[in-house]
N, C-alpha and C positions, 0 to 999 in steps of 0.2 A: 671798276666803278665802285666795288664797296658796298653795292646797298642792292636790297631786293628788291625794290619798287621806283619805279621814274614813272612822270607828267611828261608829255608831249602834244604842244601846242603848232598849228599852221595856219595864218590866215592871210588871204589877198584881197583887198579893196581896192578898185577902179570906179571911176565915173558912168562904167555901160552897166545899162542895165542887165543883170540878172548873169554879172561874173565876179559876187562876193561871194566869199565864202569862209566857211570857220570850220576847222579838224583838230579836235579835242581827245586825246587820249591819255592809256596805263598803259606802263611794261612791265610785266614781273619778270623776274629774273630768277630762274631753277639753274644755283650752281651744279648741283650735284648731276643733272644730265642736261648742262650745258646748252640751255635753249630759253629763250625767251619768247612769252605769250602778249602779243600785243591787241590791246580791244580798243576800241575808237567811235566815236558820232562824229559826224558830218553836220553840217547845218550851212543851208546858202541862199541866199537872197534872189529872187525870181525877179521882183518890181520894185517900186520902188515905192514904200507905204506912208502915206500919210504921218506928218510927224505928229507925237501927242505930248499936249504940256501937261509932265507930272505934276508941278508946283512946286518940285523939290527944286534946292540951287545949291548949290556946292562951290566954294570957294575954295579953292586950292592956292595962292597964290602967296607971297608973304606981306 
């Protein structure tokens, strides 16, 4: 891989309630005794919450 450090991202969305979910993580990578440390957050959606308007609008489009 070349590099000390990677991002690792997981997420699954479905229409049931309370099976979304987000797994956000780092990997360091120790060549010298060949092992990697991985840390992570979890984050997942129980219900289904009231949506709220920022006010904000974002066009992305051309």
């Amino acid at each position: 891989m070349g590099k000390q450090n990677g991002v690792v991202s997981v997420a699954g969305f479905t229409d049931a309630a309370g099976s979304n979910y987000l797994r956000l993580g780092y990997l360091v990578f120790d060549p010298s005794s060949n092992a990697v440390q991985h840390n992570f957050w979890t984050w997942s959606q129980r219900d289904y919450p009231v949506p709220v308007n920022s006010g904000d609008v974002y066009y992305c489009g051309e």
